[in-house]
C-alpha positions in Angstrom: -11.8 -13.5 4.1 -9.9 -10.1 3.5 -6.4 -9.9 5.4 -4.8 -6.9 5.6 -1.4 -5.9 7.0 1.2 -3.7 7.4 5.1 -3.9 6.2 5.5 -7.4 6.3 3.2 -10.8 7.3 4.8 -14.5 7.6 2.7 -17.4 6.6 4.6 -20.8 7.8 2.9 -24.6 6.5 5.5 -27.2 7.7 9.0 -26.4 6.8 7.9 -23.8 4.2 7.9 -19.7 5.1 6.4 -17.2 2.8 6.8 -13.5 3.5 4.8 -10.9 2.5 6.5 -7.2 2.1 4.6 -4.2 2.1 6.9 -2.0 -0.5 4.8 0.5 -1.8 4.9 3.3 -3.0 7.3 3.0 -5.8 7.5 5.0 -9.2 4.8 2.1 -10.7 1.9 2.2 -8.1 0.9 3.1 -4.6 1.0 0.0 -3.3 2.8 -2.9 -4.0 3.2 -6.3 -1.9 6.0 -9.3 -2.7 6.3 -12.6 -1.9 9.7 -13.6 -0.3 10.9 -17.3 0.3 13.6 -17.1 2.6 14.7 -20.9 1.9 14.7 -20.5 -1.5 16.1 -16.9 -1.7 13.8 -16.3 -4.1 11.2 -13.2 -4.6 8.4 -12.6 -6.7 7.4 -8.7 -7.5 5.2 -8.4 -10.5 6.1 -5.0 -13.1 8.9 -3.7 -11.1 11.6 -5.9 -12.6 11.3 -8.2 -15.5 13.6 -10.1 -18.3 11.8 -10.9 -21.4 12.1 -14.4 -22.5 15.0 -13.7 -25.3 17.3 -10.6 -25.4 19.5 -8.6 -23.0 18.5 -7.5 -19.6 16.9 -4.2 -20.4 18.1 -1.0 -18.6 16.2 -0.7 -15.1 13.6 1.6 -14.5 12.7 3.7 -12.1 10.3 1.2 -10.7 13.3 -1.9 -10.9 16.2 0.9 -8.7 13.5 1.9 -6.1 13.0 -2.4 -5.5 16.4 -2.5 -5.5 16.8 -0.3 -2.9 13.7 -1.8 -1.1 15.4 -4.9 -1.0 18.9 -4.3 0.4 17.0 -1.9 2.8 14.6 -5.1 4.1 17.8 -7.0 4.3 16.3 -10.0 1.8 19.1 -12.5 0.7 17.6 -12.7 -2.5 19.4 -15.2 -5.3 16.5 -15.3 -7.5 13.8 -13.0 -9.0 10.2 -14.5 -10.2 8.8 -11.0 -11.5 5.5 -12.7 -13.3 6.4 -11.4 -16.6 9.2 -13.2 -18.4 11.6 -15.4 -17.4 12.8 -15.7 -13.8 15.9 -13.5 -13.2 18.4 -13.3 -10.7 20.3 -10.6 -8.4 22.9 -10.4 -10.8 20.3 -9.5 -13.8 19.3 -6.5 -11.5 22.4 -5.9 -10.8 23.6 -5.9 -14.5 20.1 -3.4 -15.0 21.2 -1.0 -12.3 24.9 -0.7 -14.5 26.6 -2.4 -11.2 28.9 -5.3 -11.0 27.5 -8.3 -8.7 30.2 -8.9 -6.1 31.7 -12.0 -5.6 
């Protein structure tokens, strides 16, 4: 079966949300959906922002200052980044990519 939706979906199994963002377009591709888990503050977006396994956090793209925006714009509390290539950032990593301080 083929789902489709628009801006955002919520799938909930027990104590455990998902939620599905419609963020597209973005300076990578037309469309582009993420995966949010609100408990976990954590959000998987694949080839908009990613930290290779060794090295510094690159500079951010295009692509990794329009999810940036997407994000504070949807309001996420995001702690964590899964971006399906490389290692699992964080907020701060992006933060660090955009050339802005996190705030503590």
């Amino acid at each position: 079966m083929i789902e489709t939706f628009t801006k955002k979906r919520v799938f909930t199994a027990g104590t455990q949300t998902v939620e599905l963002y419609d963020v597209g377009p973005n300076p990578h591709v037309t469309e582009l959906v993420v995966a949010y888990l609100p408990k976990e503050k954590l959000i998987f977006a694949v080839d908009v922002f990613g930290i290779q396994l060794s090295g510094p956090v690159p500079a951010a793209s295009p692509s990794a200052r329009d999810f940036a925006d997407k994000i504070k714009a949807l309001g996420l509390q995001v702690e964590r980044i899964a971006s399906g290539h490389g290692k699992v950032g964080t907020m701060e990593d992006l933060q660090k990519a955009l050339g802005v301080r996190a705030s503590r």
